[in-house]
C-alpha angles and dihedrals in degrees: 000000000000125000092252094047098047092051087057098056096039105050125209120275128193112186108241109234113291118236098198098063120100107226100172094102082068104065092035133108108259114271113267103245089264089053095044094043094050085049093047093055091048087047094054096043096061107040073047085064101036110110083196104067122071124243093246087061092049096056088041090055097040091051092046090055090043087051091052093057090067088056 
């Protein structure tokens, strides 16, 4: 299908807001290193233990926290 044709018969969907996200990380002040490390660990640990998430994204994810460490 063309990409005309395939927008007509899929319409457009925008999710509506979500009430089960907490967004109050997001209007907080940024975490002080000891905070961010200790959430970093309990991060890793569990991505570490998901049996949903591929092993690509695990060592994405481990390496983006470690690089956060140096910062």
């Amino acid at each position: 299908l063309s990409a005309s044709r395939a927008s007509q018969l899929i319409p457009p969907y925008t999710p509506s807001q979500s009430s089960s996200l907490d967004l109050s990380l997001l209007h907080s002040s940024p975490l002080e290193g000891t905070e961010l490390r200790e959430a970093n660990i309990v991060f890793n640990s569990q991505i570490c233990e998901a049996y949903n998430v591929l092993s690509l994204a695990k060592r994405y994810l481990e390496r983006i926290t470690r690089a956060l460490k140096t910062t």
